[in-house]
N, CA, C and O atoms as a Tripos MOL2 file, in Angstrom:
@<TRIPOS>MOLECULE
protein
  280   279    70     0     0
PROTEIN
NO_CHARGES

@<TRIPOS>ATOM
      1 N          96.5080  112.4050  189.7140 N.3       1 UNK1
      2 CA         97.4240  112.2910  188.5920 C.3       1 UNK1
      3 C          97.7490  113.6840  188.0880 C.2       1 UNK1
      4 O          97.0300  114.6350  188.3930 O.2       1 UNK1
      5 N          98.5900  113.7920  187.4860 N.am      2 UNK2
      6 CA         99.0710  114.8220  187.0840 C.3       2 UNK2
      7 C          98.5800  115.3060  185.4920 C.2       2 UNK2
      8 O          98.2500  114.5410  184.5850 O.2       2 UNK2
      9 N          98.6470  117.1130  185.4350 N.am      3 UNK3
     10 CA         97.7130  117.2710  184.1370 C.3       3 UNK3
     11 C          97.7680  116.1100  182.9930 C.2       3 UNK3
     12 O          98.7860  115.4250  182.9020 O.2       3 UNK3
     13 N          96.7170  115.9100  182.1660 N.am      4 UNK4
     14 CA         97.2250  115.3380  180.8490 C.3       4 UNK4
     15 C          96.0410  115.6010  180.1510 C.2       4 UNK4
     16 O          94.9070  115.1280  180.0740 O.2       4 UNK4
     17 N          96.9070  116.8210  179.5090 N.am      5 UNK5
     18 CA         95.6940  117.3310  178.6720 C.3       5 UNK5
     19 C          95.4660  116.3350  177.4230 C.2       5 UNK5
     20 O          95.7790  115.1490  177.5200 O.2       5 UNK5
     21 N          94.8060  116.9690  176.0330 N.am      6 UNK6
     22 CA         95.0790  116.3860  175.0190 C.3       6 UNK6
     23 C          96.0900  116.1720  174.2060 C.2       6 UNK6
     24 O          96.6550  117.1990  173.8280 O.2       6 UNK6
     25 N          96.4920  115.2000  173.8250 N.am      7 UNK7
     26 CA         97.9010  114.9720  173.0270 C.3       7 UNK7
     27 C          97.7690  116.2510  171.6710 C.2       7 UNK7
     28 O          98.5570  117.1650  171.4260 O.2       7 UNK7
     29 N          96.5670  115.9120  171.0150 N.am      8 UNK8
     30 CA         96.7600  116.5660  169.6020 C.3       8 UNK8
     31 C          94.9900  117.3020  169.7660 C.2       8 UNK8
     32 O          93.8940  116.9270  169.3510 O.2       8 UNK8
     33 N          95.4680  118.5270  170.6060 N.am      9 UNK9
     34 CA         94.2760  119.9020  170.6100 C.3       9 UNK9
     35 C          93.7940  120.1980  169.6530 C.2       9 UNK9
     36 O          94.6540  120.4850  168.8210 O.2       9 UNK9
     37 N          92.5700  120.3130  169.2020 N.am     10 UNK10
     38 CA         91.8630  121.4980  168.2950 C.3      10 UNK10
     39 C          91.3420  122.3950  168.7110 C.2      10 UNK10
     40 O          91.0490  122.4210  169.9070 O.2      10 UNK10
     41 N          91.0710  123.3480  167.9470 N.am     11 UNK11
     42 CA         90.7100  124.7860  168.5170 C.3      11 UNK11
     43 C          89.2300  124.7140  168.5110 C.2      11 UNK11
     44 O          88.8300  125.6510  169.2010 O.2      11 UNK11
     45 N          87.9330  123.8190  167.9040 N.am     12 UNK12
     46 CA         86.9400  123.8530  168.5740 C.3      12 UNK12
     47 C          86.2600  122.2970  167.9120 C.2      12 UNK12
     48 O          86.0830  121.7530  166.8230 O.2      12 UNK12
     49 N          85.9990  121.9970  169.6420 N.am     13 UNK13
     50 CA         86.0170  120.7740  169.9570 C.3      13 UNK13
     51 C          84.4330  120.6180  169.9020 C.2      13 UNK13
     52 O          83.9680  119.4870  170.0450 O.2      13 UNK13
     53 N          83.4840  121.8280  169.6800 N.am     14 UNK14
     54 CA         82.0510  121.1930  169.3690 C.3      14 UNK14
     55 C          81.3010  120.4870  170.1780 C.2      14 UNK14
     56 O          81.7150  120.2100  171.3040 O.2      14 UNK14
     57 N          80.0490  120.0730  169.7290 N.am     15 UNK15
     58 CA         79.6510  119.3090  170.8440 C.3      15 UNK15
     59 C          80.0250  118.3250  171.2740 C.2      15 UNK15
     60 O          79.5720  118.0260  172.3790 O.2      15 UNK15
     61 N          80.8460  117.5330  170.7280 N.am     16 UNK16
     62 CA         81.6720  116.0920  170.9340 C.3      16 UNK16
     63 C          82.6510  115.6110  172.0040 C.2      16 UNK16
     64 O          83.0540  114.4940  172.3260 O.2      16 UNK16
     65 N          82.9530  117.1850  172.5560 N.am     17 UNK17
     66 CA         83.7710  116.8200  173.3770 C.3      17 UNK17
     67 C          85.0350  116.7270  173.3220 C.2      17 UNK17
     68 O          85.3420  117.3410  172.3010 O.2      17 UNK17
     69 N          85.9100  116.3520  173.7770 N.am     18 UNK18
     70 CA         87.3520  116.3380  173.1140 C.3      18 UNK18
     71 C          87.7700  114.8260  171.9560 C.2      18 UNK18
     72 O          87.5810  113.6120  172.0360 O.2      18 UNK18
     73 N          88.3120  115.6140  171.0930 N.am     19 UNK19
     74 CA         88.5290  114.6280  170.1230 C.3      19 UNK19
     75 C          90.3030  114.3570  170.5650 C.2      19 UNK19
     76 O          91.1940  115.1550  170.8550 O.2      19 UNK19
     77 N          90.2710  112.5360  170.4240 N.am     20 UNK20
     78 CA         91.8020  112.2850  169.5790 C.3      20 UNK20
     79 C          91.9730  111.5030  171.6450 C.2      20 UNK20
     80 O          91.1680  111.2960  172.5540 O.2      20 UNK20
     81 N          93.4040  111.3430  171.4720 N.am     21 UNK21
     82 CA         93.9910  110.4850  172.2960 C.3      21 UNK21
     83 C          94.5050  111.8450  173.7500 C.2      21 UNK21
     84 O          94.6380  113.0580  173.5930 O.2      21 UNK21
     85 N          94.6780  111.0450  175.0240 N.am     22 UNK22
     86 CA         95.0440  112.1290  175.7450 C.3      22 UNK22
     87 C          96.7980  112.1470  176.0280 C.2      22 UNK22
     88 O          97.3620  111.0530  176.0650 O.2      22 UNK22
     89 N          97.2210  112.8030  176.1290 N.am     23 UNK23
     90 CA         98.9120  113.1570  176.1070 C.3      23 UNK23
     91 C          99.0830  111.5160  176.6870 C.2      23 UNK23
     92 O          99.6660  110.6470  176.0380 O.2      23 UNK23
     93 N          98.5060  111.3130  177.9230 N.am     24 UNK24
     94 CA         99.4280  110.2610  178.6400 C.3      24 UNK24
     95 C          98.9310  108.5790  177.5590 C.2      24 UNK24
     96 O          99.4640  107.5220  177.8940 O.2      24 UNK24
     97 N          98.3600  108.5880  176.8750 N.am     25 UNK25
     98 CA         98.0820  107.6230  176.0050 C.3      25 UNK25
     99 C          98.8510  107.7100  174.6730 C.2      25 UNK25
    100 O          99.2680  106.8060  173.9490 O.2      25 UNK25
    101 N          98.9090  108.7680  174.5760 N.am     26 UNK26
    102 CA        100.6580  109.2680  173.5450 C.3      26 UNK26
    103 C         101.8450  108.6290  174.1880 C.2      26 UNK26
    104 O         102.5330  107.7980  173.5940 O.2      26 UNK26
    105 N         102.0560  108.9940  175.3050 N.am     27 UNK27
    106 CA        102.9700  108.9090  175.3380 C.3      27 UNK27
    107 C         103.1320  107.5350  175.9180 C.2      27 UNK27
    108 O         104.2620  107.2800  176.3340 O.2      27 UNK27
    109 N         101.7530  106.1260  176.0800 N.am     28 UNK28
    110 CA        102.1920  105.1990  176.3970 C.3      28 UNK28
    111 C         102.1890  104.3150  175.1180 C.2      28 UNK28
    112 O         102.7630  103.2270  175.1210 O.2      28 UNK28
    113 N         101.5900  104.7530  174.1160 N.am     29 UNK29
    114 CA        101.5360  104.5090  172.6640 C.3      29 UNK29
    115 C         103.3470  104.2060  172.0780 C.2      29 UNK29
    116 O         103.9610  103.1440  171.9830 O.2      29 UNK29
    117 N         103.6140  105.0860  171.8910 N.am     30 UNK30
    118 CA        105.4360  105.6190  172.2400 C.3      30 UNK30
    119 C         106.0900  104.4420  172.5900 C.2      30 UNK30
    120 O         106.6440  103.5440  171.9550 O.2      30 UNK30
    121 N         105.8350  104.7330  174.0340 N.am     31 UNK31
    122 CA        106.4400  103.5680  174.8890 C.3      31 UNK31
    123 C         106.6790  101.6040  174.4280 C.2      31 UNK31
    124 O         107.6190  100.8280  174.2500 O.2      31 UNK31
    125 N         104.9290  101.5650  174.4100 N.am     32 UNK32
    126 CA        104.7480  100.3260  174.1550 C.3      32 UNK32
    127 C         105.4670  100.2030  172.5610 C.2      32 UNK32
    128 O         105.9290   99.0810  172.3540 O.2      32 UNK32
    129 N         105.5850  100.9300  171.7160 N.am     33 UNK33
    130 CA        106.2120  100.7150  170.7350 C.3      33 UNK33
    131 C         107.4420  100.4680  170.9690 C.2      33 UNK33
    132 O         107.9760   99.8280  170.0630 O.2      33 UNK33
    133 N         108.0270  100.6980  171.7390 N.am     34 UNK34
    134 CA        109.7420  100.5700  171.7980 C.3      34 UNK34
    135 C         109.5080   99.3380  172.4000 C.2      34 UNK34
    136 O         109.1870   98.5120  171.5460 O.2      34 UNK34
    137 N         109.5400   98.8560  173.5870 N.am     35 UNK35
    138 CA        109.0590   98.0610  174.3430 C.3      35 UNK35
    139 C         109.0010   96.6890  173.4940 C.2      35 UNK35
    140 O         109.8630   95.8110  173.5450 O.2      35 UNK35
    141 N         107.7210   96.6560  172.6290 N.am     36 UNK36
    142 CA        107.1810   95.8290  171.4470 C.3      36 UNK36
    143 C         108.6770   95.1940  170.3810 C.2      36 UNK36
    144 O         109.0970   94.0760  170.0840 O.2      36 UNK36
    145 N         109.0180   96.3510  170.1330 N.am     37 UNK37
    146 CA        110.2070   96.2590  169.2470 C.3      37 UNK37
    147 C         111.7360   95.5900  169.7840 C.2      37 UNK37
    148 O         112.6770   95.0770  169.1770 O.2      37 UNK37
    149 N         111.4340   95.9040  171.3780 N.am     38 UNK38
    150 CA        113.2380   95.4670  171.9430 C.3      38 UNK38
    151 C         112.5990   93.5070  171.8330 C.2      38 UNK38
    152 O         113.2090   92.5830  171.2960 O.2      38 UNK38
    153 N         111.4120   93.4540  172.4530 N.am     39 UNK39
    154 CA        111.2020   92.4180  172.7180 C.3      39 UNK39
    155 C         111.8680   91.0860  172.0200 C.2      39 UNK39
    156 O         112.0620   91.2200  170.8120 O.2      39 UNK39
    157 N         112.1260   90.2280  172.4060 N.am     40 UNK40
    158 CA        112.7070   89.0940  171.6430 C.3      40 UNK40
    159 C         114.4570   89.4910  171.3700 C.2      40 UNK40
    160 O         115.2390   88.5830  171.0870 O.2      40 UNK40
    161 N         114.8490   90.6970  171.4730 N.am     41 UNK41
    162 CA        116.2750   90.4480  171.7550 C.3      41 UNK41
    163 C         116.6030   91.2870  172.5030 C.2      41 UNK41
    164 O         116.0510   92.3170  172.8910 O.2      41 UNK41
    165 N         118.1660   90.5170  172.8530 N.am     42 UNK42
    166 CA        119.0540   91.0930  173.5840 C.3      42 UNK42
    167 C         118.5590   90.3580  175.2420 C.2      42 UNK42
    168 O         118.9060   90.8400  176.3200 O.2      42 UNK42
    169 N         117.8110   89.2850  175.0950 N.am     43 UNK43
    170 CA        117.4760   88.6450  176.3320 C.3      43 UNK43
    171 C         116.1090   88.9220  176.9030 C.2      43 UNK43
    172 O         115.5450   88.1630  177.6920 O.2      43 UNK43
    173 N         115.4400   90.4480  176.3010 N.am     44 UNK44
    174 CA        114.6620   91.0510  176.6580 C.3      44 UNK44
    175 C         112.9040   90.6160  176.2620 C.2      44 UNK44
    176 O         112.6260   90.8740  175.0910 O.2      44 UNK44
    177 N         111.7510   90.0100  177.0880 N.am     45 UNK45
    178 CA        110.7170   89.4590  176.4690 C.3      45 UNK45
    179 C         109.5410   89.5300  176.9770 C.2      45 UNK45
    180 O         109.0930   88.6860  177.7540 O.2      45 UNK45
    181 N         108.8070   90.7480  176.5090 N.am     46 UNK46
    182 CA        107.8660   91.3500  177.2700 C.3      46 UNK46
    183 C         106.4950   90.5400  176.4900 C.2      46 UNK46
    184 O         106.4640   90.3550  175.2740 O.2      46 UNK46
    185 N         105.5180   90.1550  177.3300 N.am     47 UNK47
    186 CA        104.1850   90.0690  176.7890 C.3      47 UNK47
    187 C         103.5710   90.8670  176.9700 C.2      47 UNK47
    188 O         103.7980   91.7220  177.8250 O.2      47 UNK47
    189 N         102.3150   90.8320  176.0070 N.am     48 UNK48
    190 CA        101.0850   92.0810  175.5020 C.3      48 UNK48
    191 C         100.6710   92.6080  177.1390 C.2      48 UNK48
    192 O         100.3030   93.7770  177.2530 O.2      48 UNK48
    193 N         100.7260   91.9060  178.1410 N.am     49 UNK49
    194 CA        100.4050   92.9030  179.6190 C.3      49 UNK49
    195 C         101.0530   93.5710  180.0920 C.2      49 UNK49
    196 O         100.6990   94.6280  180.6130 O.2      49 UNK49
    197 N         102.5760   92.9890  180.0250 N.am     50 UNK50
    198 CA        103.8740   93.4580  180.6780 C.3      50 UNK50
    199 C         103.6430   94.8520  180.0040 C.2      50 UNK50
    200 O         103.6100   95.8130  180.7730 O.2      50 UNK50
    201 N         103.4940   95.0650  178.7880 N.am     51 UNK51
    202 CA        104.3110   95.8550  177.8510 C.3      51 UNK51
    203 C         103.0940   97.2280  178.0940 C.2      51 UNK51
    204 O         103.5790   98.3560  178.1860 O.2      51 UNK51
    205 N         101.6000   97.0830  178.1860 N.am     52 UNK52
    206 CA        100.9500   97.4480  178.7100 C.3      52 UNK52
    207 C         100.8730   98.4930  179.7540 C.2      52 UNK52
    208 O         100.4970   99.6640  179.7710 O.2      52 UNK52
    209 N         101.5180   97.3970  180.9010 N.am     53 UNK53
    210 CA        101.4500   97.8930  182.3620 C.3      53 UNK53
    211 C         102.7820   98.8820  182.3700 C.2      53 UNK53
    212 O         102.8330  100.0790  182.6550 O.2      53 UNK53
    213 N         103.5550   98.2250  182.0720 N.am     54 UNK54
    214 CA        104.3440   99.3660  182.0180 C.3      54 UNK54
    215 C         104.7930  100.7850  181.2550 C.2      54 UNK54
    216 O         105.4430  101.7460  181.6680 O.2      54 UNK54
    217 N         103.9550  100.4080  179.5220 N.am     55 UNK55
    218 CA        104.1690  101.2000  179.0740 C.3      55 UNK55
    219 C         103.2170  103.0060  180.2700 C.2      55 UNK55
    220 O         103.6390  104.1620  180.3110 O.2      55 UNK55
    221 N         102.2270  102.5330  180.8280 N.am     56 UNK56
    222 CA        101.3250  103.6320  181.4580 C.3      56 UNK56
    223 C         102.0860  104.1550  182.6450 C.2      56 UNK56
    224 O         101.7010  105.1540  183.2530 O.2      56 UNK56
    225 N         103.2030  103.4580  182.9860 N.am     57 UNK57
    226 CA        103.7300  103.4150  184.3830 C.3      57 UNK57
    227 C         104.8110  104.3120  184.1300 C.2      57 UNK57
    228 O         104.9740  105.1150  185.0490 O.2      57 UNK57
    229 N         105.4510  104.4050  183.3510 N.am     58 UNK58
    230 CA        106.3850  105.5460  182.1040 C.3      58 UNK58
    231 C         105.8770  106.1790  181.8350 C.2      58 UNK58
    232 O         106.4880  107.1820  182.2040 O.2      58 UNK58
    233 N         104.8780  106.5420  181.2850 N.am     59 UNK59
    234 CA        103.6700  107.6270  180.8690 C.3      59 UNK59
    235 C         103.3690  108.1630  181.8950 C.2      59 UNK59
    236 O         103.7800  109.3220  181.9510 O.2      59 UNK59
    237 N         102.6340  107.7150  183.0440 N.am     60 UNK60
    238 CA        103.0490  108.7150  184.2040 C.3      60 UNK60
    239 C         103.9010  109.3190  184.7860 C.2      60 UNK60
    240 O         103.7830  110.3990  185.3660 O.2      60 UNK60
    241 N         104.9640  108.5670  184.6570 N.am     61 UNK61
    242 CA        106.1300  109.4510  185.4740 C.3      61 UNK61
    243 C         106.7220  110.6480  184.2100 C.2      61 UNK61
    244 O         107.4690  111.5850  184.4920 O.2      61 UNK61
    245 N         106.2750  110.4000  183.0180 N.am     62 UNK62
    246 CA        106.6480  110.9670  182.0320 C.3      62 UNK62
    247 C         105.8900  112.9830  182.3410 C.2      62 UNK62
    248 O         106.2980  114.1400  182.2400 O.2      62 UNK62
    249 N         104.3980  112.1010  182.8060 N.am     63 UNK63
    250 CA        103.6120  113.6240  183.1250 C.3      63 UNK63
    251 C         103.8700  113.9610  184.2290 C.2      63 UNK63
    252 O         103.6860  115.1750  184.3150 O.2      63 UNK63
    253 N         104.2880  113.4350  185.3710 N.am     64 UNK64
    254 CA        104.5080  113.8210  186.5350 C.3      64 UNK64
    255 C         106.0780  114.8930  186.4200 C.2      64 UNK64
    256 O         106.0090  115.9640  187.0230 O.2      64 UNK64
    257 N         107.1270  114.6410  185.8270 N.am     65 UNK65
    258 CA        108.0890  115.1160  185.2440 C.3      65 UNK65
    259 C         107.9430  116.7920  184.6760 C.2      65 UNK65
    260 O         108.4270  117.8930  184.9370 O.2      65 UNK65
    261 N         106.8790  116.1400  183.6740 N.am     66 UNK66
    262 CA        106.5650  117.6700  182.4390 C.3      66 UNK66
    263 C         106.0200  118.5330  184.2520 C.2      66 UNK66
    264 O         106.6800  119.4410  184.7580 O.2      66 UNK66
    265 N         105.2620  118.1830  184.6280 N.am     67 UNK67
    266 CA        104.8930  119.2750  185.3870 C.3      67 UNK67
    267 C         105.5750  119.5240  186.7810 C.2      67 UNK67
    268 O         105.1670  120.4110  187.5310 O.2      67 UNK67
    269 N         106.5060  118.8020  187.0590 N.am     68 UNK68
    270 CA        107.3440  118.9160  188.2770 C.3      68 UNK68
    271 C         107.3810  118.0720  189.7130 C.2      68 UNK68
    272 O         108.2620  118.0540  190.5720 O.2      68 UNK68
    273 N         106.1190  117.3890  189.6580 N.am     69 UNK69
    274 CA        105.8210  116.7400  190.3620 C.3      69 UNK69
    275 C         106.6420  115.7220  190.4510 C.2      69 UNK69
    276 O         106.1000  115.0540  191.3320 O.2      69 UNK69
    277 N         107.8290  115.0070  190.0490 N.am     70 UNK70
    278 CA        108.7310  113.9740  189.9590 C.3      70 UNK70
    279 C         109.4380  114.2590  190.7440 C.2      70 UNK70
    280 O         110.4210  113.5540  190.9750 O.2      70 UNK70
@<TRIPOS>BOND
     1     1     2 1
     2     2     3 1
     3     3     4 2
     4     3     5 am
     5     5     6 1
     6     6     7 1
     7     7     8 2
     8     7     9 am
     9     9    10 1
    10    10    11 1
    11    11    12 2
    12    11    13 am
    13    13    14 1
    14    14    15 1
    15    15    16 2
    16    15    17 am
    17    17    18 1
    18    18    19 1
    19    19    20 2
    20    19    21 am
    21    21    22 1
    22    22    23 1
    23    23    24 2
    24    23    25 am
    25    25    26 1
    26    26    27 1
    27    27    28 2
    28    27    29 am
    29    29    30 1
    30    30    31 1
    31    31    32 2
    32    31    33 am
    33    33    34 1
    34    34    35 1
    35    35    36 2
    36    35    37 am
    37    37    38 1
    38    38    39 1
    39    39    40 2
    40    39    41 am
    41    41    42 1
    42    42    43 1
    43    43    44 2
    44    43    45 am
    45    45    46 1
    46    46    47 1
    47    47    48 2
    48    47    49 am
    49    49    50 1
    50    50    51 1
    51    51    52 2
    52    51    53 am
    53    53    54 1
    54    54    55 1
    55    55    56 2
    56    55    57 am
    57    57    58 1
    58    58    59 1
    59    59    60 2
    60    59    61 am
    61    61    62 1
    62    62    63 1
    63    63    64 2
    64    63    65 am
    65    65    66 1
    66    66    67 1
    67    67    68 2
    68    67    69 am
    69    69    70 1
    70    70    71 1
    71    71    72 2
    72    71    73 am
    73    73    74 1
    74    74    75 1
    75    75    76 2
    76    75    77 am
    77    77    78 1
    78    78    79 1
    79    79    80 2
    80    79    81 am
    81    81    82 1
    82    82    83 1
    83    83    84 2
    84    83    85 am
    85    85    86 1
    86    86    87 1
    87    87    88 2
    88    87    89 am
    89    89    90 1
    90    90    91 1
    91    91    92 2
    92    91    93 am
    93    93    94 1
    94    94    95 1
    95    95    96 2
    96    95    97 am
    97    97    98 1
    98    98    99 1
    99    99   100 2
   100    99   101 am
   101   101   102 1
   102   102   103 1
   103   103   104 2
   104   103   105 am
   105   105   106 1
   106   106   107 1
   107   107   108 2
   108   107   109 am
   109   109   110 1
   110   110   111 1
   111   111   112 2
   112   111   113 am
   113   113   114 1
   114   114   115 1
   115   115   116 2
   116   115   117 am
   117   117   118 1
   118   118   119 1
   119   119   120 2
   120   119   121 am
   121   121   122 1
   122   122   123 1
   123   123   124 2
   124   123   125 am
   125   125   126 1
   126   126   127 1
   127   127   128 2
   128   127   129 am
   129   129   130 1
   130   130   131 1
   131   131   132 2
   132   131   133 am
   133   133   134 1
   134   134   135 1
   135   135   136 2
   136   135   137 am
   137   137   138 1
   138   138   139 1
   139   139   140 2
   140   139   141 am
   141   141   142 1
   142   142   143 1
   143   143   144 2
   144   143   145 am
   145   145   146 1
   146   146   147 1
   147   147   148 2
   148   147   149 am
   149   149   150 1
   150   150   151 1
   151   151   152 2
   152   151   153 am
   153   153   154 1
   154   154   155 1
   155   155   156 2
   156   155   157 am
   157   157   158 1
   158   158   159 1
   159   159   160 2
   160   159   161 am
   161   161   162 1
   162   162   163 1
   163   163   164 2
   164   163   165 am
   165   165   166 1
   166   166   167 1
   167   167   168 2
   168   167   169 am
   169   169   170 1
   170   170   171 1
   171   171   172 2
   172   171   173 am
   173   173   174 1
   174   174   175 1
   175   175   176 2
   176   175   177 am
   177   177   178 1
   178   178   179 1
   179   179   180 2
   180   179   181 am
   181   181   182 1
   182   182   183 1
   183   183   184 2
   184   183   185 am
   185   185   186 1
   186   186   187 1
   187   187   188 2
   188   187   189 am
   189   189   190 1
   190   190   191 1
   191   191   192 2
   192   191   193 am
   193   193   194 1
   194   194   195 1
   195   195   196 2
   196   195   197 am
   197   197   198 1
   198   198   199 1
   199   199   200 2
   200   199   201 am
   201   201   202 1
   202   202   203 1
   203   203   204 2
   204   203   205 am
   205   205   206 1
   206   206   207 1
   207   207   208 2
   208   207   209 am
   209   209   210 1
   210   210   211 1
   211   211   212 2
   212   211   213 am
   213   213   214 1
   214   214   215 1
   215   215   216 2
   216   215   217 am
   217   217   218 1
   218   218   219 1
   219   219   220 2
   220   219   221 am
   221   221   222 1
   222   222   223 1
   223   223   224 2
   224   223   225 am
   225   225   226 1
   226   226   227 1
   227   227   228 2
   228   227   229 am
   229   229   230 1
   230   230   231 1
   231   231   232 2
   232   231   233 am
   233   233   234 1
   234   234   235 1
   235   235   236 2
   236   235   237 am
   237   237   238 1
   238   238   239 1
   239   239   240 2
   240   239   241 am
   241   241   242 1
   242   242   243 1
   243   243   244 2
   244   243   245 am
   245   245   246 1
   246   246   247 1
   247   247   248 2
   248   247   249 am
   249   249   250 1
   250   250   251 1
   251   251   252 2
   252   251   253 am
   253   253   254 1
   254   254   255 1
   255   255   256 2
   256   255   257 am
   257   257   258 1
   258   258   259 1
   259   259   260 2
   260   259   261 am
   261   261   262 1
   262   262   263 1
   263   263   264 2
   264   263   265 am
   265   265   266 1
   266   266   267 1
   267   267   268 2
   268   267   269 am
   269   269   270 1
   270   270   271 1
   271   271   272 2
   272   271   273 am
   273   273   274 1
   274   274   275 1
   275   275   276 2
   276   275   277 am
   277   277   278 1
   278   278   279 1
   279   279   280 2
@<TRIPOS>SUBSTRUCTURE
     1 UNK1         2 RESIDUE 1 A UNK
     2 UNK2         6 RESIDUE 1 A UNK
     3 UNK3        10 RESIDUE 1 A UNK
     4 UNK4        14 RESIDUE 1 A UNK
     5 UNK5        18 RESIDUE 1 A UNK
     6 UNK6        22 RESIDUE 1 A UNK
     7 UNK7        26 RESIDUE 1 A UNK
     8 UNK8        30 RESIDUE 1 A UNK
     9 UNK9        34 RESIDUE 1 A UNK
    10 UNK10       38 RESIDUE 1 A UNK
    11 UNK11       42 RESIDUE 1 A UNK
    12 UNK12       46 RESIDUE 1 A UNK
    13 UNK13       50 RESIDUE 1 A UNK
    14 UNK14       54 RESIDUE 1 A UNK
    15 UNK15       58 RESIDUE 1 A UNK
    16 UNK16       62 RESIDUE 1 A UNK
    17 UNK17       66 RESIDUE 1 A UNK
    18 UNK18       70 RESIDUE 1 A UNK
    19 UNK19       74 RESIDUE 1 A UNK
    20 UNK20       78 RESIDUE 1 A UNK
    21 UNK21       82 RESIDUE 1 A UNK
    22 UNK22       86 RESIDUE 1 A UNK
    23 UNK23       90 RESIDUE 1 A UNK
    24 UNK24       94 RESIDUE 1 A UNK
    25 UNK25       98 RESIDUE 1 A UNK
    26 UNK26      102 RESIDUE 1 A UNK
    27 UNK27      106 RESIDUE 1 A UNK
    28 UNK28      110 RESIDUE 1 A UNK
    29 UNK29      114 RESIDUE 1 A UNK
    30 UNK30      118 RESIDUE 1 A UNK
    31 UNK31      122 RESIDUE 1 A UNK
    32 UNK32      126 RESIDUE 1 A UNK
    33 UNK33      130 RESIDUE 1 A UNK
    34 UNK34      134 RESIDUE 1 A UNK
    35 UNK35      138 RESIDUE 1 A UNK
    36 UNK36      142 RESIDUE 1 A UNK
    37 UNK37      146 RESIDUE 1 A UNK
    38 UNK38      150 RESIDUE 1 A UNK
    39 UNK39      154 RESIDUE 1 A UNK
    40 UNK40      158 RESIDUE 1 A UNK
    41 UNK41      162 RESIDUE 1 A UNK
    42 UNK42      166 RESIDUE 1 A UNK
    43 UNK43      170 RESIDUE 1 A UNK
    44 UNK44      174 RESIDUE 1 A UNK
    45 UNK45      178 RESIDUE 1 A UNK
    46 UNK46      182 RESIDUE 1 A UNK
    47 UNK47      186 RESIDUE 1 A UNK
    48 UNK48      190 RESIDUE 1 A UNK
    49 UNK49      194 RESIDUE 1 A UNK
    50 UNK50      198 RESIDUE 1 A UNK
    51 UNK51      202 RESIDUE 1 A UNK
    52 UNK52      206 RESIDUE 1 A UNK
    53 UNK53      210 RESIDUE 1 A UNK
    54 UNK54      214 RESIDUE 1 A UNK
    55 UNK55      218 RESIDUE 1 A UNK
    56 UNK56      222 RESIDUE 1 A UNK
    57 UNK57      226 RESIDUE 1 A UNK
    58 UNK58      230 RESIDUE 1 A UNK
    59 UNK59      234 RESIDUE 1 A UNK
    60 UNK60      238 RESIDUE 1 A UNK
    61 UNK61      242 RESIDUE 1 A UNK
    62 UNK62      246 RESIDUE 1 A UNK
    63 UNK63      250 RESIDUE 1 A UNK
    64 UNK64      254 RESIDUE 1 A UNK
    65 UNK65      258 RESIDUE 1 A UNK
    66 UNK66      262 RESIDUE 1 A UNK
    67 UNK67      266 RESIDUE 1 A UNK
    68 UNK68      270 RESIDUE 1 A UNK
    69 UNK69      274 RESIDUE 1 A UNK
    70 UNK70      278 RESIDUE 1 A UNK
């Protein structure tokens, strides 16, 4: 897969490790929100898996893109 760093970096991450969500979970977060929202109109009617599976499937090609790999 292609990089995906952290969505929202801090400058010291401590013993914990990395805190917060990683870019490609941003950006399927995003996704599934639109997704969520078209649902029920315009013909369009995604369930909680559909919306899921694809929101990550966009999210990848989203990082594959940022770094050139597309």
């Amino acid at each position: 897969m292609s990089d995906n760093p952290s969505a929202f970096p801090v400058s010291d991450i401590g013993v914990h490790g990395q805190f917060g969500m990683t870019l490609r979970d941003a950006f399927a977060l995003s996704i599934a929100g639109g997704m969520a929202a078209y649902s029920g109109t315009a013909g369009g009617n995604y369930g909680p898996g559909e919306i899921a599976n694809r929101s990550y499937q966009v999210a990848d090609a989203m990082l594959a893109a940022r770094t050139g790999d597309a």
